[in-house]
C-alpha positions in Angstrom: 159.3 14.4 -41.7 159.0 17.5 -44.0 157.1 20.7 -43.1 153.6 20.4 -42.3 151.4 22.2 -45.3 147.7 23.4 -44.8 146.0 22.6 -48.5 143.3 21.7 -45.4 143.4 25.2 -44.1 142.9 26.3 -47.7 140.3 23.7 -48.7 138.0 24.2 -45.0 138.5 28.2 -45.8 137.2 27.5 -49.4 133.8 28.3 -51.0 131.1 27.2 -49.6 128.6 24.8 -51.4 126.0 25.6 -49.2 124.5 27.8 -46.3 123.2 25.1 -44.2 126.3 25.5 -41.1 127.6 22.0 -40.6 130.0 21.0 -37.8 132.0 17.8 -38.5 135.1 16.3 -37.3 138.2 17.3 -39.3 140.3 14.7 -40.7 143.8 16.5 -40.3 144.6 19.1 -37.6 147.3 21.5 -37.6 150.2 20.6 -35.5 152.0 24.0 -35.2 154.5 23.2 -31.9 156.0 19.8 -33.0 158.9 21.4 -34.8 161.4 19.1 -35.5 164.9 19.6 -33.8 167.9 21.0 -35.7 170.0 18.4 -34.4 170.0 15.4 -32.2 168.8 16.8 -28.7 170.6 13.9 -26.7 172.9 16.8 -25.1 169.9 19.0 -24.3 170.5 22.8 -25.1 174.2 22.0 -24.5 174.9 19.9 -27.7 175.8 23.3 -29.0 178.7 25.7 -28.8 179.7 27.4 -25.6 178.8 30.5 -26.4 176.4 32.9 -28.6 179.3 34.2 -30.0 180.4 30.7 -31.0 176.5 29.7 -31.7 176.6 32.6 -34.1 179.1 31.4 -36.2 178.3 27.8 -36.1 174.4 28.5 -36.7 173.9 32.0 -38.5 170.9 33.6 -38.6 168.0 32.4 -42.1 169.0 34.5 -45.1 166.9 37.3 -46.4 164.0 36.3 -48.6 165.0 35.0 -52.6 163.0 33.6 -55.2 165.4 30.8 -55.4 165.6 30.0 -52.0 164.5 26.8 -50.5 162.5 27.0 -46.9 165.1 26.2 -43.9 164.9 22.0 -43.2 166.1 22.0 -40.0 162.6 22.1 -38.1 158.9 21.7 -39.3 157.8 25.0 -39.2 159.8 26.3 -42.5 157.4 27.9 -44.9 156.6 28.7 -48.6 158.8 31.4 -49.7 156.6 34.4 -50.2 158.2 35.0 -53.7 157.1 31.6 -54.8 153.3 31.1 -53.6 152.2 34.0 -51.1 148.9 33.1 -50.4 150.8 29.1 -49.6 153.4 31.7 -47.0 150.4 33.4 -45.3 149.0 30.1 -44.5 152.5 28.1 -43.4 152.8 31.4 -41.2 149.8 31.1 -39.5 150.0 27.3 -38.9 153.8 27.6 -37.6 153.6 31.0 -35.9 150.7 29.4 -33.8 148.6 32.2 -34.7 145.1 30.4 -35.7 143.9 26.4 -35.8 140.6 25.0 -37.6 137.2 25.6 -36.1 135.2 22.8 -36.6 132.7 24.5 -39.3 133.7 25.7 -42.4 135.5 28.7 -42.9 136.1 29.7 -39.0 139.1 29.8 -37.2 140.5 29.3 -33.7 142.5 32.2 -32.4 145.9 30.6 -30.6 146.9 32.3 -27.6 150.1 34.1 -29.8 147.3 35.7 -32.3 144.9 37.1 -29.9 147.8 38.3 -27.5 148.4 40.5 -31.1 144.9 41.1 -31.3 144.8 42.2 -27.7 147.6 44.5 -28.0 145.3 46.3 -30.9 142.5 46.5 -28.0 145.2 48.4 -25.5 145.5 50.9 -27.7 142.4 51.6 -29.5 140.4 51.2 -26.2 142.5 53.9 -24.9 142.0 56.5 -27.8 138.2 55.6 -27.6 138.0 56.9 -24.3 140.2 59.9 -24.8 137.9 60.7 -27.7 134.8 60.7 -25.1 133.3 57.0 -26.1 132.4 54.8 -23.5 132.4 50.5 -24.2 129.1 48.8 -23.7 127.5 45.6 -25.1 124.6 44.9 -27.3 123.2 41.3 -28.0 124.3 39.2 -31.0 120.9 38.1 -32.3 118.8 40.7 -34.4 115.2 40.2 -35.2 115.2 39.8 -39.0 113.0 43.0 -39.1 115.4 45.5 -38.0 117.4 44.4 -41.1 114.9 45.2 -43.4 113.9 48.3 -42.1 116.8 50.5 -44.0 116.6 49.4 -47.4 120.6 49.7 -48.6 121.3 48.1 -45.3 118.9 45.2 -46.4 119.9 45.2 -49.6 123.8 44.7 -48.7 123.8 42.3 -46.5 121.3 40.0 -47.7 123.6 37.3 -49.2 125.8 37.2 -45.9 123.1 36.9 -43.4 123.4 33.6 -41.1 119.3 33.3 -39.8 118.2 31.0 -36.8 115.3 30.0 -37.0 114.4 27.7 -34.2 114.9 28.1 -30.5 114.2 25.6 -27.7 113.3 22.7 -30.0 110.5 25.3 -31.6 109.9 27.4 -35.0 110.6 31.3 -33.8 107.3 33.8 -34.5 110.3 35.7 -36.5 113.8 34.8 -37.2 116.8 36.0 -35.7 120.0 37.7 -37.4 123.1 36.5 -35.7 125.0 40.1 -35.8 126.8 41.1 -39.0 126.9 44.8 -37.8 124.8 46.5 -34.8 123.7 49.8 -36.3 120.3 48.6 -36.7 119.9 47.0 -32.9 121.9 50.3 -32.0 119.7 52.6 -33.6 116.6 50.7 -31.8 118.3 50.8 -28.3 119.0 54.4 -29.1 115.0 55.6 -30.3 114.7 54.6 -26.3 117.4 56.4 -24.6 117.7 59.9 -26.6 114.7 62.3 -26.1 116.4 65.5 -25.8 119.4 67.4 -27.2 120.7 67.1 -23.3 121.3 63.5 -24.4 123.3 64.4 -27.3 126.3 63.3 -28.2 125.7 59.6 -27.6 128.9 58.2 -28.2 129.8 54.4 -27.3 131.7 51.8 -28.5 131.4 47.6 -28.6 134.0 45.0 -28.5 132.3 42.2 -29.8 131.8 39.5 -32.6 129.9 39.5 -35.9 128.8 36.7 -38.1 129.3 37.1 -42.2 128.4 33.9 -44.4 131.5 34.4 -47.0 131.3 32.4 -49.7 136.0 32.7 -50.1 137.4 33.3 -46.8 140.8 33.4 -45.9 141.7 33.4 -41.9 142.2 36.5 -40.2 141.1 38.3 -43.5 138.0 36.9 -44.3 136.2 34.6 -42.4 132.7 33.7 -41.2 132.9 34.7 -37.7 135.4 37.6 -36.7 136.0 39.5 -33.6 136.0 43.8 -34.1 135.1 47.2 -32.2 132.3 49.0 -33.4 131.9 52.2 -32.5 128.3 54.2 -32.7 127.7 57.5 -32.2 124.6 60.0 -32.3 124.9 63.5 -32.9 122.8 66.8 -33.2 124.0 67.9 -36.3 125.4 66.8 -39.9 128.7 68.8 -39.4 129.3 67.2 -35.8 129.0 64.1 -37.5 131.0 64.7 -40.7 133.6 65.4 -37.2 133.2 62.6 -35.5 133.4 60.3 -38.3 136.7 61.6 -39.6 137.8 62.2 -36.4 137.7 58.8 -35.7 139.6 57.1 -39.1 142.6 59.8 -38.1 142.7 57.5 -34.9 143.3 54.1 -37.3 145.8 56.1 -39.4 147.8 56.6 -36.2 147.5 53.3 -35.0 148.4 51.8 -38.3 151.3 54.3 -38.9 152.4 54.4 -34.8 151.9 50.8 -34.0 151.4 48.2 -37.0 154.4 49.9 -39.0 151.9 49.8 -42.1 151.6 53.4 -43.9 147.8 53.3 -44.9 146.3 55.8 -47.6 143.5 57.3 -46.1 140.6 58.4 -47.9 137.0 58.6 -49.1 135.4 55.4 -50.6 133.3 55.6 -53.9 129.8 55.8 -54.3 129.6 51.8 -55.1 132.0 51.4 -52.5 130.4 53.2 -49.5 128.8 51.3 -46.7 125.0 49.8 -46.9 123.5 52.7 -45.2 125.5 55.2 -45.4 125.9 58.3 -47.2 130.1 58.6 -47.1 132.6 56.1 -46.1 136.3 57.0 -45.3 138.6 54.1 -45.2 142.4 53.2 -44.8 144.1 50.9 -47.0 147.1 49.0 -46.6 149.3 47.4 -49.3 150.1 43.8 -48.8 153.4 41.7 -49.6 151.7 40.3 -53.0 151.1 44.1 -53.5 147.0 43.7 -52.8 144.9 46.3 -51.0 143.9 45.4 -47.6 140.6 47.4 -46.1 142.0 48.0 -43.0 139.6 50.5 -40.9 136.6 51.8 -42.1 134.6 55.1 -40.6 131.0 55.7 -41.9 129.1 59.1 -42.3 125.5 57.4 -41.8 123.6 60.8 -41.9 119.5 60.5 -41.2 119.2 57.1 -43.1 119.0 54.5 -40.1 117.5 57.4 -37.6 114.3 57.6 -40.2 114.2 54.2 -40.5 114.1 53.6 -36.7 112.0 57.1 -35.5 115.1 58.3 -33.4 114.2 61.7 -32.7 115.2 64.5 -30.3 113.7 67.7 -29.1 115.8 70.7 -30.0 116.9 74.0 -28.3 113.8 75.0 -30.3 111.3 72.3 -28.9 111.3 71.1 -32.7 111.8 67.5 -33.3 114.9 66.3 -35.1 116.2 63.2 -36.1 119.5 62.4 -35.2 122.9 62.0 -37.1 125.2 59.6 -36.7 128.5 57.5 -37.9 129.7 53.5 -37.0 133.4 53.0 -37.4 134.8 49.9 -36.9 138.5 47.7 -36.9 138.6 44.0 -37.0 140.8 40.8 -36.4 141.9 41.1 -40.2 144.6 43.5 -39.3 146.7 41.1 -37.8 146.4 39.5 -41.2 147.8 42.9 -42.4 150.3 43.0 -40.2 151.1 39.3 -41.3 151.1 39.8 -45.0 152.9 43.5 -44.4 156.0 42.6 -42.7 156.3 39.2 -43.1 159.1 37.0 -44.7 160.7 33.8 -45.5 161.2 33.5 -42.0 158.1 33.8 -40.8 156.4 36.7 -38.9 158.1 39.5 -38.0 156.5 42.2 -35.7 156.9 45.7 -35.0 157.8 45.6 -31.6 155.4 47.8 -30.3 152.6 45.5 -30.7 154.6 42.1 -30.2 153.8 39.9 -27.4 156.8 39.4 -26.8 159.6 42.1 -27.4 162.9 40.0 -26.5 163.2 36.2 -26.1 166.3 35.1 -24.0 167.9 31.8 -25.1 170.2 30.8 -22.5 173.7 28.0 -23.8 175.2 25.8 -21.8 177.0 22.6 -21.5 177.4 21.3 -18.2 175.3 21.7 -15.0 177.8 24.1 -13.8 177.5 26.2 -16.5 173.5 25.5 -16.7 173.5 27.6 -13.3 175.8 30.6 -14.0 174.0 31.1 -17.0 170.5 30.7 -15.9 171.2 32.7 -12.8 172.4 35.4 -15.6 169.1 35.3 -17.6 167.1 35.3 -14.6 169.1 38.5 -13.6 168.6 40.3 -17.2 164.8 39.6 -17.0 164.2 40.9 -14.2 165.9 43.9 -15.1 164.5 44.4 -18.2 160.8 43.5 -16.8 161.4 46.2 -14.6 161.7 48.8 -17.9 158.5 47.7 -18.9 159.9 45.2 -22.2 158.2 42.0 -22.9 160.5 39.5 -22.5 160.6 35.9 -22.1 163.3 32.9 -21.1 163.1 29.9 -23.4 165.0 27.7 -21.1 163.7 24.4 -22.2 166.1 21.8 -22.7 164.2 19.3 -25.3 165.5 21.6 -28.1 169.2 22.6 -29.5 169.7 27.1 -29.6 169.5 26.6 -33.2 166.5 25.3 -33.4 165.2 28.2 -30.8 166.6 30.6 -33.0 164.9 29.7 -36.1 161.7 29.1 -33.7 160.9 32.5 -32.2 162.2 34.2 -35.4 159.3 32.5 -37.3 157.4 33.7 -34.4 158.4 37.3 -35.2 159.9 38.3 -32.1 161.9 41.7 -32.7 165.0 41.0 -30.3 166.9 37.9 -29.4 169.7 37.7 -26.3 171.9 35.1 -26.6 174.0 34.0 -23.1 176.5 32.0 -23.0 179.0 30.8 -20.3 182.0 32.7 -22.4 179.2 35.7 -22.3 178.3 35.4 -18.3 182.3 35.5 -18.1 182.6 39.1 -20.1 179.8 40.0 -18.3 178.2 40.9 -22.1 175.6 39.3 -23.7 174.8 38.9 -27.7 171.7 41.1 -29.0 170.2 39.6 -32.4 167.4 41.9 -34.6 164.5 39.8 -36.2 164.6 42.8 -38.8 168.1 42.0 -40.2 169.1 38.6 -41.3 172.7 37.5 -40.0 175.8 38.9 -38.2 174.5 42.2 -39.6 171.9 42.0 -37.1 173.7 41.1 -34.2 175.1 43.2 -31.8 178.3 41.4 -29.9 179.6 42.1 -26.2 176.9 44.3 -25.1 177.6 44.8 -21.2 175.1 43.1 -18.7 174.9 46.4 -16.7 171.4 47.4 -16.5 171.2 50.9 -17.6 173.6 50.3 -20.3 171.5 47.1 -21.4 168.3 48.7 -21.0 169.3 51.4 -23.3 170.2 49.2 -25.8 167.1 47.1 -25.6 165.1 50.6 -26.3 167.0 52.0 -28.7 166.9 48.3 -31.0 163.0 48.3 -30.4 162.7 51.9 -31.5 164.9 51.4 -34.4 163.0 48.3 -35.8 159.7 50.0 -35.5 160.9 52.8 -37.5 162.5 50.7 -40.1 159.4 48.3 -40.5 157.5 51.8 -41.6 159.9 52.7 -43.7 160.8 49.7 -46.0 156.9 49.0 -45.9 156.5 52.7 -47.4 159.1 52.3 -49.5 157.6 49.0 -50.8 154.1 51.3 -51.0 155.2 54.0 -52.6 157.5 52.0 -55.6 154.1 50.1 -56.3 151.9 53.0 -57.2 151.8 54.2 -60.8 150.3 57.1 -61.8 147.8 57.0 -65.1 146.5 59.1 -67.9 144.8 56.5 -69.7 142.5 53.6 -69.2 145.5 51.5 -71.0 148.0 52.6 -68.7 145.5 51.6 -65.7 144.8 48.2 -67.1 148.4 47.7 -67.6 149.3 48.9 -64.1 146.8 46.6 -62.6 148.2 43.5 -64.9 151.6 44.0 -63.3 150.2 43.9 -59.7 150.6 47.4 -59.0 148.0 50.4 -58.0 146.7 52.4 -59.9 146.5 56.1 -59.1 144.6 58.5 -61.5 142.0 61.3 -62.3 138.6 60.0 -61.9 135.5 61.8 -62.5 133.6 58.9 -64.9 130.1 57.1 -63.8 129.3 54.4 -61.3 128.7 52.1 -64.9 132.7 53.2 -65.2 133.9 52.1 -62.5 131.7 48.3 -62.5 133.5 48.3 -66.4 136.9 48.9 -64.4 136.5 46.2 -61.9 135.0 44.0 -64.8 137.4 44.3 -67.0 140.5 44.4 -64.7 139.6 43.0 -61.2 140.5 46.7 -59.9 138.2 48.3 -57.6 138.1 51.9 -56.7 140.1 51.8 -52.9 139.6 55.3 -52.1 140.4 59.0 -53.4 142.6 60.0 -51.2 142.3 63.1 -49.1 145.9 64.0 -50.0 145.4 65.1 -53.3 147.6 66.5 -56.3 147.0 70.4 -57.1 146.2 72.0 -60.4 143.5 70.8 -63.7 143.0 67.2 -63.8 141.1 65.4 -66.7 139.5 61.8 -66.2 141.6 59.1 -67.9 138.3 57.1 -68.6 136.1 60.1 -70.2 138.5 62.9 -70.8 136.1 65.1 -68.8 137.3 67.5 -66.0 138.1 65.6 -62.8 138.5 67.3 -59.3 140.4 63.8 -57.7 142.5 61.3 -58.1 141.5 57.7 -57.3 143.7 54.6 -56.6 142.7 51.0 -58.3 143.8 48.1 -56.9 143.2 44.6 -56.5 142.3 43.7 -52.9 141.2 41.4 -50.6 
């Protein structure tokens, strides 16, 4: 049987034909564990060699990626080559990764255990920095009477077409329909009016882990969908500058995460006018670029200023006894950067993860032949997790005996698991055991008669993980960095952008400009960045005097 493809996943993450949510049965499901054995598994794991060393040979690790290379046959969970159909890739990764199933309406997802364990590890270390940076989690409900919406008009206004409205409860028509959450600041703002009264109370500064509900018309899982987990963080402040603080303050925290723990080097900046978020009066974003060389919104921190705080009365009394409204930012990160982190690092292979935020750092696939050798080997493994447990790695034993170690291999390496140990009975012998990296295909990746003494083991371990997470950052920079052209002319944009690259230029030109840009090109304004070039700069679109640089791309 070949490899299970998901033109289903594609078709129930499609366009919508209407907003009326249906939930029906689903004809096809994803079957993402039945991977077929490389060979017959009559022998259990010991129909292979003796050894890793021997293993290695007989079974090398898949190639690097190639635009003539044909997915791996040997199990069902081989994938499009990225070079061939990506957005075919992201979705065969997904389905054999066991990151995300079919929800039973339209255009939502299941999150397996493997994709919200990555998910979770994005929680460890945001919730951290949120508390550092004095915020404190609480929850807010998920339904919104429709009249908090309308009460900031941009806000309205943006979010309109995405809205997803109940409007009866208990078998009965509601007095006034309900919102099911697309973002909180208006229910935030409301609970706010009630709990601020003083500058005493200021800064109020708290954060939400929660869901939100956006009726997309395209969707794509993890990236787009119509349900989606995120943090939303809200704060309220005394002053515009202590704001403007807070609100960068907190999309230097996503830069770091992105750059310290996701391997992917964003471009931080300031969105454009047409750009900025419904409701508020600067947006600072960072953006990632994808495999197919797309920008991914990753993070976005919002500026609000007076806007919802007028429209919901949320005063305070001054040092002065004058009352003042209050200023205040939302920031938020959702479930679409494990898509990111997916489509950044990714390969033929499968997923590949920067080990500081994968499940599971080092898998351990024990070889043997004989039930003699089944227990010097497993007594072995059990040894070297305990040990490395004990240094705070994630590791984990496949010792299952319904598949071959080839079939392993090629398992947890679509999987994305940075390190692999190989143990053999020749390797419980030497006292050594075989260290593979995800990062680098083939005996160039593998490290051979590493001793099983703990501290020398341990250090190994570390000094692999370390090493991949740096060279995921870099070859994702590099990638980054050879993909952005810089322009002078609207011709060299629009050629730029019809090569699949970015775009980076002056830009000083209208709002009507930039809507011709996108128009014309499919481009959108991503950000002007706050690294910007020194000296004169003239527009490429008007000629006129330009103060920044923008970067066009195409994006998700």
């Amino acid at each position: 049987m070949g490899a299970l493809r998901l033109p289903s996943l594609a078709l129930l993450l499609s366009p919508c034909k209407s907003l009326r949510l249906v939930s029906r049965p689903l004809p096809l499901r994803l079957r993402l564990s039945t991977l077929k054995a490389a060979a017959s598994v009559s022998g259990g794991a010991g129909s292979r060699g003796l050894s890793s060393q021997s293993l290695a040979k007989e079974e090398p690790s898949l190639p690097p990626p190639s635009a003539d290379r044909k997915p791996s046959s040997s199990y069902e969970g081989s994938v499009t080559p990225r070079s061939v159909d990506f957005n075919a890739w992201y979705l065969d990764v997904i389905a054999s990764a066991e990151l995300a199933d079919y929800g039973p309406v339209r255009g939502t997802m299941v999150i397996r255990p493997y994709g919200y364990a990555i998910w979770e590890a994005i929680q460890e270390y945001l919730n951290v920095k949120f508390k550092e940076t004095g915020h404190s989690n609480m929850y807010f409900p998920q339904f919104i009477p429709y009249s908090f919406i309308e009460k900031e008009a941009s806000h309205v206004e943006g979010f309109s077409p995405e809205l997803a409205l109940v409007t009866i409860g208990g078998g009965k028509e509601l007095e006034e329909k309900l919102v099911v959450r697309p973002t909180s600041e208006t229910i935030v703002n409301h609970m706010f009016t009630q709990w601020i009264h003083s500058y005493r109370d200021l800064p109020l500064m708290i954060n939400q882990w929660a869901n939100v509900t956006r009726w997309e018309m395209r969707t794509k899982p993890f990236v787009r969908t119509l349900e989606f987990l995120w943090q939303e963080g809200h704060t309220a402040h005394a002053t515009l500058e202590e704001a403007e603080k807070e609100a960068l303050q907190m999309i230097d925290v996503y830069k770091k995460f992105a750059y310290e723990q996701a391997a992917i080097p964003v471009i931080v900046g300031r969105k454009s006018r047409a750009e900025t978020f419904a409701g508020a009066i600067r947006t600072y974003t960072i953006e990632a670029m994808m495999g197919d060389r797309k920008a991914l919104q990753a993070g976005t921190s919002h500026n609000l200023g007076q806007n919802f705080s007028r429209a919901f009365g949320t005063q305070f009394t001054d040092e002065n006894g004058q009352r003042q409204h209050v200023w205040q930012t939302s920031w938020a990160v959702s479930t679409r950067f494990v898509g990111g982190i997916i489509m950044t690092h990714g390969d033929d292979a499968g997923l590949m993860l920067p080990p500081r935020i994968a499940p599971i750092q080092v898998i351990v696939v024990p070889i043997w032949k004989t039930a003699d050798e089944k227990n010097g080997v497993m007594n072995a493994v059990s040894s070297l997790k305990e040990v490395l447990h004990k240094a705070e790695i994630r590791v984990k034993i496949d010792d299952t005996e319904q598949r071959t170690p080839g079939w392993k291999f090629n398992f947890w390496e679509m999987k994305g698991v940075p390190l692999r140990i190989e143990v053999g009975p020749r390797d419980v012998a030497n006292k050594s055991v075989v260290v593979s990296r995800r990062d680098i295909p083939g005996k160039p990746g593998k490290d051979f008669g590493i001793s099983m003494e703990p501290s020398v083991l341990v250090t190994h371990i570390k000094s692999r993980l370390e090493e991949i997470q740096t060279s995921l950052l870099h070859r994702a920079t590099s990638f980054r960095d050879s993909n952005i052209v810089d322009v002078n002319s609207y011709d060299e944009l629009k050629e730029a952008i019809a090569q699949g690259k970015w775009a980076r230029g002056p830009w000083s030109a209208s709002d009507a400009e930039e809507v011709k840009v996108k128009e014309e090109t499919g481009a959108t304004i991503r950000c002007f960045p706050f690294e910007q070039p020194q000296g004169q700069k003239k527009c490429f679109m008007t000629g006129n005097p330009a103060d920044e640089v923008a970067i066009f791309a195409k994006s998700y």
